[in-house]
C-alpha positions in Angstrom: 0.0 0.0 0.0 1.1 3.7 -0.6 0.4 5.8 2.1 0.9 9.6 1.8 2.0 11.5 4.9 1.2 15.2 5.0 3.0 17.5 7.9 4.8 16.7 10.2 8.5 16.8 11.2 10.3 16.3 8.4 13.2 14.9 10.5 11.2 11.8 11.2 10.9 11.1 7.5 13.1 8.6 7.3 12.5 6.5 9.8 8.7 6.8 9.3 9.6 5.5 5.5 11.3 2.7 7.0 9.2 1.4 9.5 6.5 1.6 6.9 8.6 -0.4 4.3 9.8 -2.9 6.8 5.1 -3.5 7.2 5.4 -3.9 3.4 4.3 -0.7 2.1 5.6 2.5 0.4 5.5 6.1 2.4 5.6 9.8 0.4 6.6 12.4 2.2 5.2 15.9 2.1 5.9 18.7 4.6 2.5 20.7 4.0 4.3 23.6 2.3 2.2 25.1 -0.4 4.3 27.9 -2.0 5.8 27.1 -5.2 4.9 23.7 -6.4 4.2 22.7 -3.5 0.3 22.5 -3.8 1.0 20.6 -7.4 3.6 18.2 -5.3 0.5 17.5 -2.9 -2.0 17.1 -5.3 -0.2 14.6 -7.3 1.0 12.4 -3.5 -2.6 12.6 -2.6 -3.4 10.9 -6.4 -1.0 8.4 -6.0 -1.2 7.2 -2.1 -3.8 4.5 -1.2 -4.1 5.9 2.5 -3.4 9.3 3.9 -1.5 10.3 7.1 -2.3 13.6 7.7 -0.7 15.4 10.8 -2.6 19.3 11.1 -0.1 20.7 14.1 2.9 21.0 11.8 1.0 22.1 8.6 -0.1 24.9 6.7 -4.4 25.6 6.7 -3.8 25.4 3.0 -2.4 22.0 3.2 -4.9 20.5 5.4 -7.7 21.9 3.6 -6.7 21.0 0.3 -5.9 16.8 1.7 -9.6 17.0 3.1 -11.0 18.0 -0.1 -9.1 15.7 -2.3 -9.2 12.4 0.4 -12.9 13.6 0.3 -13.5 14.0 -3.6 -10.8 10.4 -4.8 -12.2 8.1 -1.9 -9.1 7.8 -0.3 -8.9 6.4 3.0 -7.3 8.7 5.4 -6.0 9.6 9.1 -6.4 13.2 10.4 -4.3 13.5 13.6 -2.8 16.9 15.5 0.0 14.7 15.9 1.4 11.1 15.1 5.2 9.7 16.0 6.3 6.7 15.5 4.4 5.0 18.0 1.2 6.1 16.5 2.4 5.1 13.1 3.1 1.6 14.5 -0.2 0.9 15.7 -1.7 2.5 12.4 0.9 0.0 10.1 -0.6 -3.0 12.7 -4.4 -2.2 11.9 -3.5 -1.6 8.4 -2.2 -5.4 8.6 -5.2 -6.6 10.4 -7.5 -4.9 7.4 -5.5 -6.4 5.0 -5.4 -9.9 6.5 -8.9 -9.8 7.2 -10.0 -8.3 3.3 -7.7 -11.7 2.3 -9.5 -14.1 4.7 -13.0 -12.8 3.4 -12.3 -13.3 -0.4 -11.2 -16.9 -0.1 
């Protein structure tokens, strides 16, 4: 699964991207900056994630608004926390395994 994190510290990033690897899934990064390309950076995560991480204490009001909207208008699952380390990610990669695991027991 591709899940999209929006806000944050950015000096987490890493090891956020690796914890969700080692649960079998890809994390993109986006600090919640909208000036520039940012907006057209966030659009385009939002597009391609599966699930969306999105963390409103470190972000801009543009940046959370926006991720509502376009979780809202693609169907895209999402999480809207004030704040989420890696302790919360954990428990959020574990229920993300339960779904999974349960979606596979109910199609066989």
């Amino acid at each position: 699964m591709r899940i999209g994190w929006i806000g944050g510290l950015t000096r987490n990033e890493a090891q956020l991207a690796r914890m969700a690897q080692w649960a079998g899934h890809t994390l993109d990064f986006h600090s919640g900056e909208m000036s520039g390309s940012g907006a057209d950076q966030l659009r385009r995560l939002i597009e391609r994630a599966d699930f969306v991480v999105l963390v409103t204490e470190i972000n801009s009001h543009g940046a959370v608004i926006l991720t509502k909207k376009m979780c809202h208008r693609l169907g895209r699952g999402s999480l809207v926390t004030r704040s989420c380390g890696t302790g919360r990610f954990q428990s959020l990669l574990d229920v993300l395994a339960i779904r999974s695991d349960r979606t596979l027991a109910a199609a066989s």
